[in-house]
Kinemage of the C-alpha trace (Angstrom):
@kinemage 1
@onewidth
@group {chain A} dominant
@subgroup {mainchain}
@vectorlist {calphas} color= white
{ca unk a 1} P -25.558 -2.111 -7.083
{ca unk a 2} L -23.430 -1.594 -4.009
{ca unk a 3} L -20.742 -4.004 -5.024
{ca unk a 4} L -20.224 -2.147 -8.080
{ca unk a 5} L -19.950 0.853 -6.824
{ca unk a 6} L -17.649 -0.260 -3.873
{ca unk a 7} L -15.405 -2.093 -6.675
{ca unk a 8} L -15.436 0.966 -8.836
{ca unk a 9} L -14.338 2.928 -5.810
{ca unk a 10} L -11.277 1.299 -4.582
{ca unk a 11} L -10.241 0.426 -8.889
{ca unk a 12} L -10.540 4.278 -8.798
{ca unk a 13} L -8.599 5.257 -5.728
{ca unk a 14} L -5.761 2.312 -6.600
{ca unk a 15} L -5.012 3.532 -10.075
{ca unk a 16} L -5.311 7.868 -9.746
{ca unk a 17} L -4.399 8.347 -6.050
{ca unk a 18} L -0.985 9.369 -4.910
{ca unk a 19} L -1.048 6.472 -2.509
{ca unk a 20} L -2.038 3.858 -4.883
{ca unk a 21} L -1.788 1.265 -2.218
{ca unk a 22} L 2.165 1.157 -1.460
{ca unk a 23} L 2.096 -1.967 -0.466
{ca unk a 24} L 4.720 -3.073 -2.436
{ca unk a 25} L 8.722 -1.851 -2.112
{ca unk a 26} L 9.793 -2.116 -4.981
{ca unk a 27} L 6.010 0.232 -6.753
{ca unk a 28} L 7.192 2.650 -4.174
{ca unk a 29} L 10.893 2.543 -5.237
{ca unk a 30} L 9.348 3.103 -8.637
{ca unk a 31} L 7.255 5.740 -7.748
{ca unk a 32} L 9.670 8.133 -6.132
{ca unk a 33} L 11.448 7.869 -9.354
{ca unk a 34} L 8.073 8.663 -11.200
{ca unk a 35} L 7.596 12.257 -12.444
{ca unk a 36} L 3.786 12.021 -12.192
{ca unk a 37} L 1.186 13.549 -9.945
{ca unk a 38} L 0.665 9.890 -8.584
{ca unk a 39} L 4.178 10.047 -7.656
{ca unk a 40} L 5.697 10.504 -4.362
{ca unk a 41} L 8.976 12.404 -3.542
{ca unk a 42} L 12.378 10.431 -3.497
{ca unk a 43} L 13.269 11.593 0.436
{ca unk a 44} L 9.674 10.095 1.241
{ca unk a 45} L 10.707 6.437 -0.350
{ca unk a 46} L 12.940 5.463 2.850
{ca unk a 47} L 10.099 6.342 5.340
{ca unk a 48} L 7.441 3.861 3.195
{ca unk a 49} L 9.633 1.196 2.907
{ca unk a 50} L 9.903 1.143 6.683
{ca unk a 51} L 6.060 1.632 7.185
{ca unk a 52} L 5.725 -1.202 4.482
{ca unk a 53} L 8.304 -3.600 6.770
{ca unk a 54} L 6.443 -2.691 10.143
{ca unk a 55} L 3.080 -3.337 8.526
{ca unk a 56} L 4.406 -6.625 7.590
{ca unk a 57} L 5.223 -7.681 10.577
{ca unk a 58} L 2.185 -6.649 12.050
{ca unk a 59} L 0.187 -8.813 9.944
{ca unk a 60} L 2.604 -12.188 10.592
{ca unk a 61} L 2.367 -11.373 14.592
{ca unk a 62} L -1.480 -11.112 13.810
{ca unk a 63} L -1.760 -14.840 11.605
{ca unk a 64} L 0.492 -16.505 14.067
{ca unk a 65} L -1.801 -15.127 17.002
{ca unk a 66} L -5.119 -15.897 15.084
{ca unk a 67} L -4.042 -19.204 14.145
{ca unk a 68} L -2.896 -20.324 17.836
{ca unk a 69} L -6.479 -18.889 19.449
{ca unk a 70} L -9.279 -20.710 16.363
């Protein structure tokens, strides 16, 4: 039953949050546009895209690291 629920949970939180997992630029982009209450404001766009850009980078630094140390 747990997986269920734990799929159910983050379907749930992904589709009527206001975060919606901005993982994306361009969803976020979209969403400042957006006029609903899963929608984020226009000013705040900027700072996500940047958070989205660091978090990338993060995650390549981490692969290359993880890869070079099995």
């Amino acid at each position: 039953m747990a997986p269920f629920a734990i799929g159910s949970y983050i379907a749930t939180a992904y589709w009527f949050s206001a975060s919606t997992s901005f993982a994306n630029p361009a969803v976020t982009l979209a969403r400042g546009f957006g006029a609903t209450f899963a929608g984020i404001g226009l000013a705040n766009v900027p700072a996500f895209v940047v958070s989205q850009m660091i978090g990338a980078g993060l995650a390549v630094l981490a692969d290359r690291a993880l890869r070079q140390n099995p």
